[in-house]
C-alpha positions as CSV (number, residue, x, y, z in Angstrom):
1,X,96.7,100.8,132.8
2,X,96.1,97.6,130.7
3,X,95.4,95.2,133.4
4,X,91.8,97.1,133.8
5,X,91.4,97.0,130.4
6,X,91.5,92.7,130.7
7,X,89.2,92.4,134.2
8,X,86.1,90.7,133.5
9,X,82.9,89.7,135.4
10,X,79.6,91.3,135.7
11,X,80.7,94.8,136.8
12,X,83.0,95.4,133.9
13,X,82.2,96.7,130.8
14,X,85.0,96.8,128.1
15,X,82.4,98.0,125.3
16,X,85.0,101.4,124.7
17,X,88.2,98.9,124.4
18,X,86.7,96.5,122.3
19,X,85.1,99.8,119.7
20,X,88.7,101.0,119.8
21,X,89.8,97.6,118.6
22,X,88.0,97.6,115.6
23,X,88.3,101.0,114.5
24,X,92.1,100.0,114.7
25,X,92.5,97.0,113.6
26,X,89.3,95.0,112.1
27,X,89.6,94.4,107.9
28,X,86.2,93.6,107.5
29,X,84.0,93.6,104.1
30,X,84.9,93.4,100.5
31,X,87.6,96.0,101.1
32,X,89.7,93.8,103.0
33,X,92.6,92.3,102.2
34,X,94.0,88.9,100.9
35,X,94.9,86.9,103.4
36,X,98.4,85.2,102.9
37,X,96.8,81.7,104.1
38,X,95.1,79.3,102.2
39,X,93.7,77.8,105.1
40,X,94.3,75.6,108.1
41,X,96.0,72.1,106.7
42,X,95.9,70.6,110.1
43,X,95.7,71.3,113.8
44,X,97.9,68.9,116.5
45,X,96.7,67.6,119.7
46,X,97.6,65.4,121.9
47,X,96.1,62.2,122.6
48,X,96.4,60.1,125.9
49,X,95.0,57.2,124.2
50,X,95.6,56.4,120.5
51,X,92.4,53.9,119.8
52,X,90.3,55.6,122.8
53,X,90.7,58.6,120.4
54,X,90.3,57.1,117.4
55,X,87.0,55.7,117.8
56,X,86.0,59.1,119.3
57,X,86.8,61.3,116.2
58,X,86.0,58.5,113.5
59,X,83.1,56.3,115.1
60,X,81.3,58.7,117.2
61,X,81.9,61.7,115.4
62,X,82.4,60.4,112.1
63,X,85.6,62.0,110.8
64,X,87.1,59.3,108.9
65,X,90.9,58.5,110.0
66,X,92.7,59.4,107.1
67,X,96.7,58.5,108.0
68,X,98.7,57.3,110.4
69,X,102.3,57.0,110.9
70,X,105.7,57.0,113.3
71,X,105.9,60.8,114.4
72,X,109.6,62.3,113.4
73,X,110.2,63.5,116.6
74,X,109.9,61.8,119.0
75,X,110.3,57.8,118.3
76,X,107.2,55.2,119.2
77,X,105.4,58.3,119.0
78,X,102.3,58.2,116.9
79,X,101.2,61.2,114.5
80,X,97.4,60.5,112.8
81,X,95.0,62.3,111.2
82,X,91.5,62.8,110.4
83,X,89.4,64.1,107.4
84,X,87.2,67.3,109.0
85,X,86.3,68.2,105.4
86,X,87.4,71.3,103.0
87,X,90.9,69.0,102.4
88,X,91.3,70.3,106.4
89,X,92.4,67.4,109.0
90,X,92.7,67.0,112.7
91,X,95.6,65.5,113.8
92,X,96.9,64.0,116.9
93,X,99.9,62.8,118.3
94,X,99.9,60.8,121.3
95,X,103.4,60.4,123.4
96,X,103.6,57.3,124.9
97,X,106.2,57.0,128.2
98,X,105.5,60.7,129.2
99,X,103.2,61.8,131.5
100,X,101.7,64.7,130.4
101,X,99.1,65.6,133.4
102,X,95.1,65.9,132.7
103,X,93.9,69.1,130.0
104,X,94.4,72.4,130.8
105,X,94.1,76.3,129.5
106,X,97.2,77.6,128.9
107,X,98.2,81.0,127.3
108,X,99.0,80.2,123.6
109,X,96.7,76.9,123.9
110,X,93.5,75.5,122.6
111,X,90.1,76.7,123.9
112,X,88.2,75.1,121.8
113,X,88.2,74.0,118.3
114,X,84.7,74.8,116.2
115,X,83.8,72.4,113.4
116,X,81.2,72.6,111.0
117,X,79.0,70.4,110.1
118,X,75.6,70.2,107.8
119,X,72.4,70.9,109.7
120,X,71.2,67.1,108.9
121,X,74.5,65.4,110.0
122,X,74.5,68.0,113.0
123,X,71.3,66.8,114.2
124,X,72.7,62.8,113.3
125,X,75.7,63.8,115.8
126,X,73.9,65.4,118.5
127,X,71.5,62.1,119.1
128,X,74.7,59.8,118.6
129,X,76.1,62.3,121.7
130,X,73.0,61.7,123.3
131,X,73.2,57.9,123.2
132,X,76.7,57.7,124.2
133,X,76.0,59.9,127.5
134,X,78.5,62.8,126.3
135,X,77.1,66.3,128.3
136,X,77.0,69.3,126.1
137,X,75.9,72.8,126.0
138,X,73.4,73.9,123.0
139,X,74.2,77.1,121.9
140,X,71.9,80.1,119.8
141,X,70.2,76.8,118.0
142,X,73.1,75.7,115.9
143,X,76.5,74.6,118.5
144,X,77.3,72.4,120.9
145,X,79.9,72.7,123.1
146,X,81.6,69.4,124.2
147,X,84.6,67.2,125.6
148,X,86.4,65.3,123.9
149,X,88.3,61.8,125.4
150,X,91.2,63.9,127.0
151,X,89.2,67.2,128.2
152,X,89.9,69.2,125.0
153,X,86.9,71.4,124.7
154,X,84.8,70.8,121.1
155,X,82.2,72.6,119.1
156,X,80.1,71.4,116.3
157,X,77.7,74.6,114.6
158,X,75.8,73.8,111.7
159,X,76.5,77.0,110.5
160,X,77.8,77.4,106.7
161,X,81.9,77.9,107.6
162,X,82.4,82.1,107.6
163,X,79.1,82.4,109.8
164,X,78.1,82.7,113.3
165,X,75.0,82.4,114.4
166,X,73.7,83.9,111.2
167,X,76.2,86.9,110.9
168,X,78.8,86.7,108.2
169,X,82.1,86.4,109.9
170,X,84.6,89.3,108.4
C-alpha cells in the first residue's frame, strides 16, 4: 500500500523505499545524462507588499532589483525581478485588490527556495539578519533557514552551487 510508504515520524523508517528509489531512478555521476534545461531563468512569487518586498530582497539581502514592469495578466498588477546571480532572478508579482490569505504549504508549492551565497557575503548577511531581528535556523555550518516579508520560507548556504553540506549534489 503506498500510503505506508509516505508516513513519517520517529517510528518510521522508509530507508528500503528511499534505496529502491535510487536504484530506479537516480542519474548520478559522469555517466548521467544532459539535462534538457539550461537552468532556472526565474522563479514567481507573490508579494503582499511591493516596496515592503523590495527593500527585503535588495536592501537587506542585497539582491539588486533588476526590472520592473505592468504584469500581462492581470492589469495594475506588478511583475519585478531581482539579480540572485548566475544570470538567475527572483521574481515577484504582487496582486493588488485580491486577497490572497497569509502563506501556506500546498501540494505543487514552494517550501523553500535555497540561495547561494559566498562564505564572506554569507557571514555579511547573517549579521545584517541579526541586526534587523529576523529569527533563523543555522544549519550543518553553512545555511540558514529564514522568512521572508510574506512567510515564504528562505535559505542562504554558502555552499559552492551543486553542493550540500560538502557532498557533490548528482
Amino acid at each position: 500500500m503506498r500510503a505506508a510508504e509516505t508516513d513519517h515520524g520517529d517510528a518510521v523508517d522508509r530507508t528500503a523505499e528511499w534505496q529502491r528509489l535510487r536504484e530506479r531512478h537516480l542519474e548520478a555521476g559522469p555517466g548521467r545524462r544532459m539535462s534538457s534545461a539550461r537552468g532556472v531563468h526565474h522563479v514567481a512569487l507573490i508579494s503582499g507588499d511591493l516596496e515592503r518586498t523590495i527593500e527585503f530582497y535588495s536592501g537587506l539581502l542585497e539582491f539588486p532589483l533588476v526590472e520592473l514592469f505592468e504584469n500581462r495578466d492581470y492589469r495594475g498588477s506588478t511583475h519585478f525581478f531581482f539579480d540572485i546571480g548566475s544570470g538567475n532572478t527572483l521574481a515577484f508579482f504582487d496582486f493588488p485588490g485580491l486577497d490572497l490569505g497569509p502563506y501556506a504549504e500546498v501540494l505543487g508549492g514552494l517550501h523553500h527556495l535555497a540561495i547561494s551565497v559566498d562564505p564572506l557575503r554569507w557571514e555579511r548577511l547573517k549579521g545584517k539578519l541579526d541586526d534587523a531581528g529576523i529569527e533563523y535556523q543555522h544549519e550543518s555550518g553553512s545555511s540558514l533557514y529564514f522568512r521572508g516579508p510574506d512567510g515564504e520560507r528562505l535559505e542562504l548556504i554558502s555552499d559552492p552551487l551543486g553542493e550540500m553540506y560538502g557532498e557533490v549534489i548528482g
